[in-house]
N, C-alpha and C positions, 0 to 999 in steps of 0.2 A: 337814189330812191329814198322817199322819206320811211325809216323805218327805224325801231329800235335796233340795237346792234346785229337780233339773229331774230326778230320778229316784225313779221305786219299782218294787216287785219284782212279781213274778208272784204271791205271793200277793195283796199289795196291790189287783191285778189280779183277784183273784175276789173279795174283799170289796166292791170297787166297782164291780164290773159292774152289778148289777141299777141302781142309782143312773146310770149310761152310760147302757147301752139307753135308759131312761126319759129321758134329756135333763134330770138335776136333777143333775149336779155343777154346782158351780161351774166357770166359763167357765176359770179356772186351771188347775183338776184335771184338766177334761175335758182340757186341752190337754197336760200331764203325760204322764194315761193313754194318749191319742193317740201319743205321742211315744211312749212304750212298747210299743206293738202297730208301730211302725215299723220295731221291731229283733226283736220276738219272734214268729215264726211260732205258737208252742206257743200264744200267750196270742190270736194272730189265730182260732186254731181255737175255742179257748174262746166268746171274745164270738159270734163266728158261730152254736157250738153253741146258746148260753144265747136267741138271736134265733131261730133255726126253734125251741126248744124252746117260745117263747112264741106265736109264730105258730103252733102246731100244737097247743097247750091250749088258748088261749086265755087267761080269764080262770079263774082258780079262787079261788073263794070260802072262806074260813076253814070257813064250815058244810058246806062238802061235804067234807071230809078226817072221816074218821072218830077219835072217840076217839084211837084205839089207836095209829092211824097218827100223828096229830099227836104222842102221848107218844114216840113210837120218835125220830121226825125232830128234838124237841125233844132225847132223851138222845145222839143221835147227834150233832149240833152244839155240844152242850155238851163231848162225848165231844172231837171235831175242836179246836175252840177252845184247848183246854187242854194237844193234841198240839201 
């Protein structure tokens, strides 16, 4: 992870959410990112959100996103990425 030795940012903090929730960082990082929700309320709201938003979909399958949608969501993160 690009990070100072015991620090990273809030974006860093939405790139590695989904990886949190799911309990697959590394036992480091997790401890990093932990450490960062200690000081940042902004990014405590985040994780919370990104956790009911998964508890309340559920699971969503690649095949159920339509074409159209999947092409938007695709240009729109490559859009984000590069901002």
């Amino acid at each position: 992870m690009a990070h100072s030795s015991l620090h990273i940012s809030c974006q860093q903090v939405v790139e590695l959410v989904t990886d949190y929730v799911e309990r697959a960082l590394p036992a480091e990082e997790a401890s990093v990112f932990e450490q960062h929700l200690n000081f940042c309320d902004g990014c405590i709201q985040y994780v919370d959100q990104v956790r009911t938003t998964i508890e309340v979909v559920g699971e969503l399958r690649e095949e159920d996103v339509p074409e159209s949608t999947k092409a938007q969501l695709m240009a729109a993160f490559r859009d984000w990425k590069r901002g």
